[in-house]
C-alpha positions in Angstrom: 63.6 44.4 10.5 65.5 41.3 10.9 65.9 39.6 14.0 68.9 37.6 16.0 69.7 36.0 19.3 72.8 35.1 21.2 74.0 34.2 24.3 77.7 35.0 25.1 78.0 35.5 29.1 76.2 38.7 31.0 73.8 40.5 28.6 75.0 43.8 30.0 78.0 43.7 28.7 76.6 42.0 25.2 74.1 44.8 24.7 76.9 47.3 24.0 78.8 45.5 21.6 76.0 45.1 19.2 74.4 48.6 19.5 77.8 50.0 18.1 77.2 48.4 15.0 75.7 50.6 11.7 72.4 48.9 10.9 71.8 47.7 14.6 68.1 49.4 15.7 68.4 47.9 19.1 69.3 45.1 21.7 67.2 43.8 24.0 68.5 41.9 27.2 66.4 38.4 28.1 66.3 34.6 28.6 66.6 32.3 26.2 67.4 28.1 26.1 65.9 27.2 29.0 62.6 25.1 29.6 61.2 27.2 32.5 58.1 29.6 31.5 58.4 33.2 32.0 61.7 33.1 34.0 62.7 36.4 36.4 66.7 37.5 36.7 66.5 35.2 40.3 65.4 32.4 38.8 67.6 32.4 35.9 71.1 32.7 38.0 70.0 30.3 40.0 70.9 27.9 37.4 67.7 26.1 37.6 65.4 27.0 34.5 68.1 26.2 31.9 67.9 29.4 30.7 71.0 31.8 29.6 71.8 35.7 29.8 71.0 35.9 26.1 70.1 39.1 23.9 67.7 39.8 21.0 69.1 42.3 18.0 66.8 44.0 15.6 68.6 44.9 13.0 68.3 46.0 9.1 69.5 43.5 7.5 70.0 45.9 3.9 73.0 47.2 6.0 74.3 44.8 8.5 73.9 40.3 7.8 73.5 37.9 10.0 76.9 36.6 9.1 78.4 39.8 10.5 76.6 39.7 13.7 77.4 36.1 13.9 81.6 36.7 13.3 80.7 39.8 16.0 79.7 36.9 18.6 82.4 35.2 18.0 85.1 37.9 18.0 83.5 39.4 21.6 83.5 36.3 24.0 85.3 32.8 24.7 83.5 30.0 22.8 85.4 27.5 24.0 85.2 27.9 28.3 82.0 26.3 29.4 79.3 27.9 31.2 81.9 31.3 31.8 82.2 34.6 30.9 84.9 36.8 32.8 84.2 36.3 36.5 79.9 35.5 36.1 79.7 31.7 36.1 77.2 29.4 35.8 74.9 27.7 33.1 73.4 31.0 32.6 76.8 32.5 31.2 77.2 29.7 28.7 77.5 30.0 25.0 74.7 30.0 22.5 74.0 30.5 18.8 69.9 30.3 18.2 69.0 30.1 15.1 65.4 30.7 13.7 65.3 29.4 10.5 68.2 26.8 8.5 69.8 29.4 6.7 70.9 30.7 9.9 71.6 27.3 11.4 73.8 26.0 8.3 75.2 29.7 8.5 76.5 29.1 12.4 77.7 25.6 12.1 79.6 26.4 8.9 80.8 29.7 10.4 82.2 26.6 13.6 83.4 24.2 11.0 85.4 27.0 9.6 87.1 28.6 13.0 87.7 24.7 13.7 89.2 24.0 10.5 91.3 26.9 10.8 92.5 26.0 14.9 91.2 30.0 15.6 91.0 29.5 19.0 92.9 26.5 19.9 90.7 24.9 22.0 87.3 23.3 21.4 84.6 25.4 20.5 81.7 24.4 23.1 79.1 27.1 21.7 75.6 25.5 21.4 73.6 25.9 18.2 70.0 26.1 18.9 66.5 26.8 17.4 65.0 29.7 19.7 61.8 28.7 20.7 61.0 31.6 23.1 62.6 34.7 24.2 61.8 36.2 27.2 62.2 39.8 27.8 64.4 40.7 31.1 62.9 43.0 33.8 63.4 46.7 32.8 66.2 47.6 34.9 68.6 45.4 32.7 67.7 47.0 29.3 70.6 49.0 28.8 71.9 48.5 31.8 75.3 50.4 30.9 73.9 53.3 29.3 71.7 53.8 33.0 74.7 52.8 34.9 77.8 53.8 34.0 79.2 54.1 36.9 78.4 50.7 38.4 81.5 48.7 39.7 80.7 45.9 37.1 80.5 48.1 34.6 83.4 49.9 34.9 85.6 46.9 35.2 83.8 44.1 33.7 81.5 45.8 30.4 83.8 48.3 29.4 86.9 46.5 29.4 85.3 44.0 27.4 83.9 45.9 25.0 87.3 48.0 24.7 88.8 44.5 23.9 86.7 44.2 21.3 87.1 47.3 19.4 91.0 46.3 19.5 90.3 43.6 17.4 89.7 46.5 14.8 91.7 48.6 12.9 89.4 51.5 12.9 88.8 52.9 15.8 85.2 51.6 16.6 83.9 48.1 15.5 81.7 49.7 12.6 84.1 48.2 10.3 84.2 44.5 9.9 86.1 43.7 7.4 89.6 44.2 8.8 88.4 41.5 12.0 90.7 38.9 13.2 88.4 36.0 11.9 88.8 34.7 8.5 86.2 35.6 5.9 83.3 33.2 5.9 
């Protein structure tokens, strides 16, 4: 298994979006980009330890690449609004491509060069690309928040709208299939 990490605003409403995906074995919620050892969800929204809302994905990479899960982070939040998401603000909610090796890092900033090139979202795109140096697991009762909580106020009008926006973006009626996605080929 194959592993990836992103940060693209509130991790409960990432989670979701990736764990419709064929090939996808799971997401894990966490912290990640931030100097601060061993951060808690308080410390990390206090905007102090530098670290963001970020998930892990374990994933086969036989049946679903990198460069899908990548276009996937791109086509499900705004690259180009710093440090927001929706209504969560704050450091914590900014955006991040981590990268673990250069394949993936020349893979993300060719991936940007590409949506720049091609004015894709007509503003700046303020994503950071960074090496992950540590991910730290988030307390238990944010791993798959949605799936526990589906009725929470957030979740019914933050997470699901925005994961309904981003099966839109496809013709088929989940996001399974990628190649009919908004986003140029890469």
């Amino acid at each position: 298994m194959s592993r990836a990490y992103f940060a693209s605003g509130c991790f409960w409403c990432v989670e979701t979006i990736y764990e419709s995906l064929d090939g996808v074995e799971e997401v894990y919620s966490g912290y990640a980009g931030g100097l601060t050892i061993n951060p808690n969800y308080y410390q990390v929204i206090s905007g102090k330890t530098g670290h963001a809302e970020a998930i892990e994905i374990i994933y086969d990479s036989d049946i679903v690449s990198f460069e899908t899960l990548l276009k996937v982070f791109f086509d499900s939040h705004d690259p180009t609004t710093p440090n927001r998401q929706g209504p969560d603000y704050g450091t914590q909610y900014r955006s991040i491509a981590f990268y673990s090796n250069i394949d993936e890092r020349n893979k993300i900033t060719n991936y940007i060069g590409m949506l720049t090139t091609n004015s894709i979202f007509g503003k700046k795109i303020i994503t950071e690309v960074k090496q992950i140096a540590k991910f730290y697991y988030a307390e238990d009762y944010h791993q798959n928040y949605e799936k526990k909580n589906p009725y929470s106020p957030y979740v019914q009008s933050v997470s699901i709208p925005r994961f309904n926006r981003f099966c839109l973006l496809y013709t088929s009626p989940s996001p399974r299939d990628l190649s009919t996605s908004r986003m140029p080929s890469s």
